[in-house]
N, C-alpha and C positions, 0 to 999 in steps of 0.2 A: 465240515459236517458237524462235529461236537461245537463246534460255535453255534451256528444254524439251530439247533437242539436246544441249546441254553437261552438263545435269545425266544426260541418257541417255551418253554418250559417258564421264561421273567413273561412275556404277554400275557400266558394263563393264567398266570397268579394274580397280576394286576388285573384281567379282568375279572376273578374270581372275588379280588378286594372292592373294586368299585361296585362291582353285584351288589357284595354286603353291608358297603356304604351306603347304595343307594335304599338297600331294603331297609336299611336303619331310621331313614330320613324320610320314608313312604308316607304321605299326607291321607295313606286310605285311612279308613276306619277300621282298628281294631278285631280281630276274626270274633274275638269273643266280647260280642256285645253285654252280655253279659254284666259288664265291668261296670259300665253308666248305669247300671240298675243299683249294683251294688254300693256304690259310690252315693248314688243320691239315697240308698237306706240308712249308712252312716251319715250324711248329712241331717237327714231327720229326726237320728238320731243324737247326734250332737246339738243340735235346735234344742229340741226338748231338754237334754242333759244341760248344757250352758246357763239355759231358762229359769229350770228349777234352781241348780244349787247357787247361780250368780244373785237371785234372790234371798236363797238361804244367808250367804257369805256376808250379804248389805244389812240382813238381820241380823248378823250372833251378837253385833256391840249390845246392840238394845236389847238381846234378849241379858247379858251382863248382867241387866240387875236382877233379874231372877239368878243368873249364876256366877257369882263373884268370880268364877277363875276364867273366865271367855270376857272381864271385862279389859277396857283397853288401857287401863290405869294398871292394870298387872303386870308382872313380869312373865308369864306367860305368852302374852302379845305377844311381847319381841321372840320368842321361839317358834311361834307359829309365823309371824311375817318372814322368819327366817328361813323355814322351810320354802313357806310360799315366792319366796326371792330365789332361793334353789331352783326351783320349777321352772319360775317364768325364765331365767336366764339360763337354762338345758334346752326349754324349749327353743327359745332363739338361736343359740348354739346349736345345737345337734340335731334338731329337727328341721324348723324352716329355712335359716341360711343354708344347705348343703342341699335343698330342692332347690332354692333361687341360683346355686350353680348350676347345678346339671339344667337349668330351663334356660339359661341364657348363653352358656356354652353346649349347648346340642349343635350335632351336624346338621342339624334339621333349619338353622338360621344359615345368614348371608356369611360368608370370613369378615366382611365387611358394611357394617362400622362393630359388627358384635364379638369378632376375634380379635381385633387391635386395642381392644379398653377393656379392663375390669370394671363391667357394669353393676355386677351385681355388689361387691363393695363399695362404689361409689353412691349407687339407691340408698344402701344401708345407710350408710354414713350422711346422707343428706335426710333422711327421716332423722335420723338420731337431734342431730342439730335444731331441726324445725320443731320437732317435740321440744326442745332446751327455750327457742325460741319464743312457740305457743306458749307454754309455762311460764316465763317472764314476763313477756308483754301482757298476758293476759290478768296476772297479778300487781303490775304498773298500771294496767288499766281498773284494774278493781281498787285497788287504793286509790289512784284520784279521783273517781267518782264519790269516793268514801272520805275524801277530804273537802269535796265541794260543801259538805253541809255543814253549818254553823257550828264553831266551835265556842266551847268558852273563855271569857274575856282572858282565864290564866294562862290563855293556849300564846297571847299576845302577839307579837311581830314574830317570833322566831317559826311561826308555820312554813315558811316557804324556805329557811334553812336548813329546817327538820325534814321537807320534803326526800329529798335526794336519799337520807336515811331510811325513810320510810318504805320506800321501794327494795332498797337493799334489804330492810329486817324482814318483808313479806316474800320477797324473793327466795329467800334462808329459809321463812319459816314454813314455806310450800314444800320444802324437801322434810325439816324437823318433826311435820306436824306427824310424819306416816310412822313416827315412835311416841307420838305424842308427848313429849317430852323437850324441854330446850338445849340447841348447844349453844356454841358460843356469839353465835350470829343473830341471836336474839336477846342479847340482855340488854335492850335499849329500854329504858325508861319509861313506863306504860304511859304518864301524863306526857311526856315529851312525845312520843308516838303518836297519840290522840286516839290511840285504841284498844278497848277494852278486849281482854280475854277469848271472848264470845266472836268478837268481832273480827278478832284474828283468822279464829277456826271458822269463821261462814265464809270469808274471804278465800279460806285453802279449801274447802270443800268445793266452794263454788268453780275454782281453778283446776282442780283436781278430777271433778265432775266432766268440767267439756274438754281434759287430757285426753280421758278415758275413754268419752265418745267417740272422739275423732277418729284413736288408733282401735278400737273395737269393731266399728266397722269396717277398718279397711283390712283388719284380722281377718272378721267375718267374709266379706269380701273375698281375701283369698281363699280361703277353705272354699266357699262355694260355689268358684270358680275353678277347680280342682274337680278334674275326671277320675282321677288314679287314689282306687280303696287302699293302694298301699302307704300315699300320703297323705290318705283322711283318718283311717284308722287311730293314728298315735295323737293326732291333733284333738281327736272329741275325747280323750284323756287331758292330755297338755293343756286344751284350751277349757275345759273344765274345773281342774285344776287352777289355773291362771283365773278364768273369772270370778271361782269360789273366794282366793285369799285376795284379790284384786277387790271383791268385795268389800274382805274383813276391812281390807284399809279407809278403803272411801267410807263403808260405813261409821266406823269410827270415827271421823272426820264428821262425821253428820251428827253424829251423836254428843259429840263435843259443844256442835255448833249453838245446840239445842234451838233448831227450827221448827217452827209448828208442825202442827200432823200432817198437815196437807202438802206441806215444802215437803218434809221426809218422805211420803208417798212417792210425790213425784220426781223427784232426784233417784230413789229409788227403782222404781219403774223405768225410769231414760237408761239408768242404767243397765236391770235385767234385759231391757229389750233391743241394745245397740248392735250387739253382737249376732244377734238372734237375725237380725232387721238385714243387718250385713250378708250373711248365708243367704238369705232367702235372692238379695240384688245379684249374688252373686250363682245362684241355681240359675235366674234368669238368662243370667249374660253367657251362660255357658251355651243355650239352646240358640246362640247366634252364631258359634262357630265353630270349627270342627278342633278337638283337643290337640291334635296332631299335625295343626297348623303353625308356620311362624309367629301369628297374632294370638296364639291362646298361648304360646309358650313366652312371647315379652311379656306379655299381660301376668301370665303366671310368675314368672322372674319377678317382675318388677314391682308387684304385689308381693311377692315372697319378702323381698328383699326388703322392704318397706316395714314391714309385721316383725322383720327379725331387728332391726334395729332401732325400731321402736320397743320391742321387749327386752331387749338388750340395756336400752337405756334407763327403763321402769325399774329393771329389777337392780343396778348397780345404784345408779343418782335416787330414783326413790325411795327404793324400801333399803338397800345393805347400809349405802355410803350414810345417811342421817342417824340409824339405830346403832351401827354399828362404832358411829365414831360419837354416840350420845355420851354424854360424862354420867349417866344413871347405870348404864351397861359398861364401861371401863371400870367403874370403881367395884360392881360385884362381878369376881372370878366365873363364879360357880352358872351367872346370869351368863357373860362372855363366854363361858367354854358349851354349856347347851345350845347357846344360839351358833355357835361355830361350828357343833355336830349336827345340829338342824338343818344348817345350809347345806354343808356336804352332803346330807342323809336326801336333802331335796331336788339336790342338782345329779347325784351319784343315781338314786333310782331313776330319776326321769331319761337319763342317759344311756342307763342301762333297757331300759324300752326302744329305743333305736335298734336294742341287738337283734329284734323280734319285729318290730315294724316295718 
């Protein structure tokens, strides 16, 4: 009888557990509709926010010569790209990689193929790469179209030995330019290079520019493909944030470049509105399917996962690893040790926003 008893008292339980599995995994809709209302006001919200200050951010280089200490020949810069390096890499960390877990590990997917692989590590880590990838080639590509035009007679036979170089200094100087300053992967010979100064910087802007669009919107993307005010809320800070000093950088880069007015508008412009453009594809795609579904949850993963490792990558290989290992920031202390409480101060609060989000 007490056996009888025990094996009645293990079936309750178990079905008591699968109840709560199953209601965990429940494809209804949400009791409190509520949510998607709220959800698309922070979006709107974010729209707008991103809008404004990722324009503001493409302006402060240029506003520089009106105020010598926002320009990007300062040592200022590097404290605020520092902080801004903070942010973006908290965000990646602590914000959207740890949604692209819980959406690709929910009970609410198949055990199989999405409990036997770490998917969402492996997203990351192939955006990462493909960012590394876009960024080379696309800078290999801009220099050889930049070497097809006529060189001068001093340029002689050595152009096509110098080439191989050439890709490697542009390569280098894509990551250098975002402290605007050189390290050591740039001290090739401007005549032997065959490229001037200017020509440098239009080439990293130009590279820089279509980085930024790509993972912008697929940023935007995810946010507005996101039902849950819980994971929107911290994002239209975070991605605020991130587009604003994301800004400073590209703008700078433009401003170096010194392209016409109408180039700056519009480089400009692509930029404030990629993000912006993103949300909006991604409010759309959400009224196709139900959030509580398998396909809104890869879709969300995979998108997550994608955003966090491309921000992951901006904020280490772009803005830290170039400023941080410039030989203008090693040699003054007082420059190194602000920039080192910057980062912390950038990474530390933006982290600290997870506690409340």
């Amino acid at each position: 009888m007490e056996f009888q008893k025990l094996v009645f008292v293990a079936l309750l339980l178990l079905n008591l557990i699968s109840t709560q599995v199953l209601a965990e995994c429940t494809c209804e809709q949400e009791e409190d509709e509520g949510k998607k209302s709220e959800a698309l006001k922070y979006k709107l919200i974010a729209l707008a926010s991103i809008l404004i200050f990722g324009g503001i951010g493409v302006c402060l280089p240029f506003i520089g010569k009106i105020i010598p200490a926002l320009s990007p020949e300062k040592d200022g810069f590097f404290v605020i790209k520092a902080f801004a390096a903070g942010v973006i890499l908290a965000t990646g960390f602590i914000h959207i990689l740890p949604d692209a877990f819980e959406s690709l590990t929910s009970p609410c997917l198949k055990e199989h193929p999405w409990g036997d692989f770490p998917f969402t590590g492996f997203v990351a880590m192939v955006a990462t790469i493909l960012t590394l990838l876009f960024e080379t080639s696309s800078a290999a590509y801009q220099l050889r179209s930049h070497s097809k035009t006529p060189s001068k007679p001093a340029g002689g036979h050595g152009d096509e030995e110098n080439n191989g170089r050439r890709v490697s200094q542009v390569a280098a100087h894509t990551h250098a330019s975002h402290g605007h300053a050189h390290g050591s992967g740039t001290q090739v010979d401007d005549r032997a290079s065959g490229l001037s100064q200017v020509d440098r910087y239009r080439i990293v802007s130009k590279v820089l520019e279509l980085g930024i669009i790509v993972h912008s919107v697929i940023i935007g993307l995810s946010m507005g493909a996101s039902e849950s005010p819980k994971t929107i809320k911290p994002l239209v800070v975070a991605l605020t944030f991130h587009q604003f000093f994301e800004g400073i950088g590209l703008g700078g880069c433009i401003f170096q470049a010194e392209f016409k007015s109408l180039a700056v508008i519009v480089m400009g412009a692509f930029f404030s509105l990629t993000t912006p453009i993103g949300i909006v594809i991604g409010i759309l795609v959400t009224n196709a399917y139900d959030e509580n579904s398998p396909t809104a949850l890869i879709v969300q993963g995979v998108l997550n996962s994608a955003s966090a490792g491309i921000l992951i990558y901006m904020a280490l290989v772009d803005l830290l690893s170039p400023d941080f290992m410039n030989p203008r920031m090693q040699k003054n202390k007082m420059l190194q040790l602000c920039s080192n409480v910057s980062l912390l101060l950038g990474a530390g609060l933006m982290s600290l926003l997870a506690k409340w989000a």
